[in-house]
Residue frames as qw, qx, qy, qz and C-alpha x, y, z in Angstrom:
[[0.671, 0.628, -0.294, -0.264, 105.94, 105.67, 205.57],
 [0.870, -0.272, 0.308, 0.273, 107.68, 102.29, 205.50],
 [0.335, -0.566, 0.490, 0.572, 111.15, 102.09, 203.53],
 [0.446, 0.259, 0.653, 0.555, 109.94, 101.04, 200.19],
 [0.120, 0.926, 0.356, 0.043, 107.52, 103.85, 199.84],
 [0.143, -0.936, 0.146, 0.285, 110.71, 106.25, 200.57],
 [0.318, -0.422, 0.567, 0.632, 113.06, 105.12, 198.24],
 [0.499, 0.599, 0.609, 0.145, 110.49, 105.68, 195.75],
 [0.232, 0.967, 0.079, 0.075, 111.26, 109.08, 196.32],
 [0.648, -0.635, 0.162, 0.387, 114.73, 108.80, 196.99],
 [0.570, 0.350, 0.460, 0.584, 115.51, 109.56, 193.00],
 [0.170, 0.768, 0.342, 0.514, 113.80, 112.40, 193.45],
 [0.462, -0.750, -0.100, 0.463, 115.20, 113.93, 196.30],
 [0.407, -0.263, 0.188, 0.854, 118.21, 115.59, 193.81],
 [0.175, 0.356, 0.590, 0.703, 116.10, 116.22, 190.65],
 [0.176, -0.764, -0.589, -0.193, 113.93, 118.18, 192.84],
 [0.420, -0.696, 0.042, 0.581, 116.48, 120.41, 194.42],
 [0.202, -0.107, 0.612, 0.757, 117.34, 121.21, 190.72],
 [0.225, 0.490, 0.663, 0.520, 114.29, 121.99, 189.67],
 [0.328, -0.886, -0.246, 0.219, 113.29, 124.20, 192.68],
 [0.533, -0.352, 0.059, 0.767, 116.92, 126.06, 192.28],
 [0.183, 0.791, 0.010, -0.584, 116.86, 129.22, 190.45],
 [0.797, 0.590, 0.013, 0.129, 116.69, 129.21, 186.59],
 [0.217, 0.858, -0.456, -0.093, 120.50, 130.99, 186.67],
 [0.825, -0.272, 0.493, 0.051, 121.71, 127.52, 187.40],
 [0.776, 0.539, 0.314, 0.093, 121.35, 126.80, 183.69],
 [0.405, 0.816, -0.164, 0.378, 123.55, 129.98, 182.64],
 [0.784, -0.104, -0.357, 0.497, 125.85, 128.80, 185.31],
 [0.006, -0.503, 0.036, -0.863, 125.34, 132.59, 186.49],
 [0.033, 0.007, -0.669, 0.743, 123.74, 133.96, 190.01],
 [0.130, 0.638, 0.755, 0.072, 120.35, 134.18, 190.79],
 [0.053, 0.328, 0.036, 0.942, 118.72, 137.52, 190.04],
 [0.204, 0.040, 0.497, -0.843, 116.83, 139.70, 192.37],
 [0.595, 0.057, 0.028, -0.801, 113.90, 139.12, 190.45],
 [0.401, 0.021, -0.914, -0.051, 114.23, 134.90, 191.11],
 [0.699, -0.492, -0.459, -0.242, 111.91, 133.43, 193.92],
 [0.344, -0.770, 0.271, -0.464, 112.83, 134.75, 196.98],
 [0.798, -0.381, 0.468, 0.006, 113.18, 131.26, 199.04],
 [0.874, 0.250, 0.101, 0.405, 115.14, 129.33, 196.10],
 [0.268, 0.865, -0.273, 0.324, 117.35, 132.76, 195.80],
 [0.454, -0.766, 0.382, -0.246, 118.14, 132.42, 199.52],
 [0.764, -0.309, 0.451, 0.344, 119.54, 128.88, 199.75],
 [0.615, 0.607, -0.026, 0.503, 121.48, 129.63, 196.33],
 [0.080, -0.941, 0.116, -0.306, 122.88, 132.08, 198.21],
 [0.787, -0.383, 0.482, -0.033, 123.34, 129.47, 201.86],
 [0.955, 0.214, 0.101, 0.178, 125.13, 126.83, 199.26],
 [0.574, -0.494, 0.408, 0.509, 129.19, 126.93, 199.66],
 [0.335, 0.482, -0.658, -0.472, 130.95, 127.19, 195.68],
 [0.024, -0.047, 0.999, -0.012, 131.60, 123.27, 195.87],
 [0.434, 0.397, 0.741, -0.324, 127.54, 122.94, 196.42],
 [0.448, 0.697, 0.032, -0.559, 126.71, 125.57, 193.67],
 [0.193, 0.463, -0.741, -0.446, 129.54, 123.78, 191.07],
 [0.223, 0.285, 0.931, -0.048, 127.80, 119.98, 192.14],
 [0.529, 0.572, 0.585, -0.227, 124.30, 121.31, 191.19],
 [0.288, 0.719, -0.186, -0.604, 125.70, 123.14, 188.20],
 [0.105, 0.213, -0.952, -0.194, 127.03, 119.36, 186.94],
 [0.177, 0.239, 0.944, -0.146, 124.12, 117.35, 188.05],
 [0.377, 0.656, 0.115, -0.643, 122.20, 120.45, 186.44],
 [0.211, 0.445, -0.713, -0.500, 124.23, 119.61, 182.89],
 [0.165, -0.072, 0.983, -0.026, 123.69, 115.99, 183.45],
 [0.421, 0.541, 0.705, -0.184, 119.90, 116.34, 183.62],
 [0.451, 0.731, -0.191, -0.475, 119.90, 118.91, 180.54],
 [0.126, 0.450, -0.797, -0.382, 122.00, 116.11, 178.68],
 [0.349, 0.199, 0.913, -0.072, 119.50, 113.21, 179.53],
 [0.060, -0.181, -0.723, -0.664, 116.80, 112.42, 176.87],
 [0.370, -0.190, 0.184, -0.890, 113.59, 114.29, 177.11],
 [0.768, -0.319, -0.446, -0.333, 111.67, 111.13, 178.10],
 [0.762, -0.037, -0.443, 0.471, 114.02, 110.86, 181.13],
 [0.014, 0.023, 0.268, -0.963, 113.95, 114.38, 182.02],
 [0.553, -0.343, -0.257, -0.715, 109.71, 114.30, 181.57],
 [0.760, -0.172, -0.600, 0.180, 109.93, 110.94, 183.46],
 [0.470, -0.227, -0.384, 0.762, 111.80, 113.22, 186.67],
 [0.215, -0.301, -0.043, -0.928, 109.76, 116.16, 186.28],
 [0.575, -0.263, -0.662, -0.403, 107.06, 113.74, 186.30],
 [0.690, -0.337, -0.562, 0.307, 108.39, 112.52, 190.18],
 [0.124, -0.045, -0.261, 0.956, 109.21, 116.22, 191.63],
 [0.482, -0.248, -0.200, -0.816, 105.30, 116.99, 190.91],
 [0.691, -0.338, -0.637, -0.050, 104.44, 113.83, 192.37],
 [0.545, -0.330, -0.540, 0.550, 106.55, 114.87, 195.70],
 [0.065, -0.002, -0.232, 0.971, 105.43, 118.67, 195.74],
 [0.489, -0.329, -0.195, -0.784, 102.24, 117.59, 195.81],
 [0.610, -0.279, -0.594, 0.443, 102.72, 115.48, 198.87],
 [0.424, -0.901, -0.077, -0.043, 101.60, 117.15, 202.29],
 [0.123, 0.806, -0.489, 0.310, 104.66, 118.73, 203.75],
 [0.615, -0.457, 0.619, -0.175, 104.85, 116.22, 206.56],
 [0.951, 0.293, 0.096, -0.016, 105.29, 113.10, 203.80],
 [0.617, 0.661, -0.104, 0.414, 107.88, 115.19, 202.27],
 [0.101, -0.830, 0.477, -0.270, 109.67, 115.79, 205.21],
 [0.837, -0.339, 0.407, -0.137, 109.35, 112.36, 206.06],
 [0.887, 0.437, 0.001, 0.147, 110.77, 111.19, 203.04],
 [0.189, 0.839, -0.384, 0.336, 113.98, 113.74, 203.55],
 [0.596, -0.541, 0.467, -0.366, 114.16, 112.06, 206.95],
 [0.935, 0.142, 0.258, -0.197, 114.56, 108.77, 205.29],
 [0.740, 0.611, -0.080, 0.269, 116.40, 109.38, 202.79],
 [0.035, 0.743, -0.547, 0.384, 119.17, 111.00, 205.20],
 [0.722, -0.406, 0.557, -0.067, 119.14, 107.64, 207.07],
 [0.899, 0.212, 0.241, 0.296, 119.86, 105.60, 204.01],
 [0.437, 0.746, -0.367, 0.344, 122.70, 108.11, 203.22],
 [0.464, -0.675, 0.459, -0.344, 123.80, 107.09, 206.72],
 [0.992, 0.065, -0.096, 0.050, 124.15, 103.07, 205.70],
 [0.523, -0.440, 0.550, 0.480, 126.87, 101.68, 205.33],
 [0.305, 0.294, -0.720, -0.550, 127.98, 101.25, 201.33],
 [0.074, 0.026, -0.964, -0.255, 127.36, 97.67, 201.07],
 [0.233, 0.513, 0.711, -0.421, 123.65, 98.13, 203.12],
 [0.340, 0.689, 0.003, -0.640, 122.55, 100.69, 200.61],
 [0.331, 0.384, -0.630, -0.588, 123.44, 98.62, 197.51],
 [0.090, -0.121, -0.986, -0.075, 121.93, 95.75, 198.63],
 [0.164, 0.590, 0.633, -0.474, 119.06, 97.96, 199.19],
 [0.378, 0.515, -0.288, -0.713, 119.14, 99.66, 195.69],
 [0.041, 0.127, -0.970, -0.201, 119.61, 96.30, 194.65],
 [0.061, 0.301, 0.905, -0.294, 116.06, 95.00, 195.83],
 [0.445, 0.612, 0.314, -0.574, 114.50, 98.32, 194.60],
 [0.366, 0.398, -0.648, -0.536, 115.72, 97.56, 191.02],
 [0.058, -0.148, -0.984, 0.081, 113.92, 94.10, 191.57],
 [0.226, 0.513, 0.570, -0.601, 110.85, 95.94, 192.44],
 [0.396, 0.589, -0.128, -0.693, 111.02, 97.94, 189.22],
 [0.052, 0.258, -0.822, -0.506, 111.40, 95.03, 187.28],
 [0.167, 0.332, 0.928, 0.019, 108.36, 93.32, 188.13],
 [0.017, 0.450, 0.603, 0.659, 105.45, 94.16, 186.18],
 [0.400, -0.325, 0.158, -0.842, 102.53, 96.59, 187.79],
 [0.819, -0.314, -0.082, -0.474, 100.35, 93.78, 188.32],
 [0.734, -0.153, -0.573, 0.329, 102.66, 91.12, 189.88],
 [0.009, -0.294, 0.384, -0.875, 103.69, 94.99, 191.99],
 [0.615, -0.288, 0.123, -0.723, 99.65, 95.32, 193.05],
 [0.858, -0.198, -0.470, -0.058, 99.72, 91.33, 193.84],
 [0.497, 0.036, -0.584, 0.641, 102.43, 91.56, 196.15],
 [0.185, -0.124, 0.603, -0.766, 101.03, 94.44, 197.96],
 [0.771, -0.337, -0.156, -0.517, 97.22, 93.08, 198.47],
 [0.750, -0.075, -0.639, 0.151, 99.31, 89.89, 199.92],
 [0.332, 0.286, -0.353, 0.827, 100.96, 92.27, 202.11],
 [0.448, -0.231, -0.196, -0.841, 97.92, 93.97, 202.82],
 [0.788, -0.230, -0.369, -0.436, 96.28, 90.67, 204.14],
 [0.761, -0.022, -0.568, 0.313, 98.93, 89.53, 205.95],
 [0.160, 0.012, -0.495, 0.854, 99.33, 92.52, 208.40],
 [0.607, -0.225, -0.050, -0.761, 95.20, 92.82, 208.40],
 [0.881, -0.199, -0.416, -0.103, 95.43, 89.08, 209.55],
 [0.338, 0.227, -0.594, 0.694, 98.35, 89.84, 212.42],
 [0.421, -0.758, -0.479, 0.139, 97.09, 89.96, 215.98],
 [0.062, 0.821, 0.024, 0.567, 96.99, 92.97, 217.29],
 [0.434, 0.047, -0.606, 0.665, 99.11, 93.64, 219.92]]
């Protein structure tokens, strides 16, 4: 998966750890016995400090407008329906760009906000160009 394809999902990397977490998030309360077994457990594995962060970034997405929260639902279905090996790759990715430096990562958010700006079809022009140019590369 090359790097643009992974910081598609790099938005969704939190909103998807929040949605997967156990509903008590919401009521800022433990999980109960009767919660999904694997989401219980890391709730469990997660320090205070982790459990208070997702209980804020939990708020946050309950405060965003529901076209913004459908919009991020929208991208956590996209990535849980990714084979596992995509979605690990992506994770894998995404923990190198948390590895940048500052300035490398903004100048790489920077470039994907450029990306979203351009319409779909100037998007699907660029890649077919793409597309032709590495089908025209010699093969090594």
């Amino acid at each position: 998966m090359n790097r643009r394809t992974a910081l598609k999902w790099l938005g969704a990397a939190l909103p998807l750890f929040i949605l997967n977490a156990p509903s008590a998030i919401a009521a800022n309360t433990t999980p109960s016995s009767d919660g999904d077994s694997e989401n219980t457990n890391r709730w469990k594995n997660l320090t205070p400090e982790q459990r208070e962060e997702i209980r804020k970034r939990w708020q946050r997405f309950k405060d965003m407008p529901p076209e913004k929260q459908e919009k991020i639902k929208a991208s956590f279905q996209r990535f849980r329906d990714l084979p596992p090996e995509k979605r690990d790759k992506i994770r894998e990715n995404y923990k190198r760009f948390k590895e940048l430096p500052a300035d490398r990562q903004a100048a790489i958010r920077q470039r994907w906000q450029r990306w979203n700006a351009l319409s779909p079809e100037r998007r699907t022009q660029i890649r077919e160009t793409v597309k032709r140019r590495r089908a025209a590369r010699p093969k090594n």
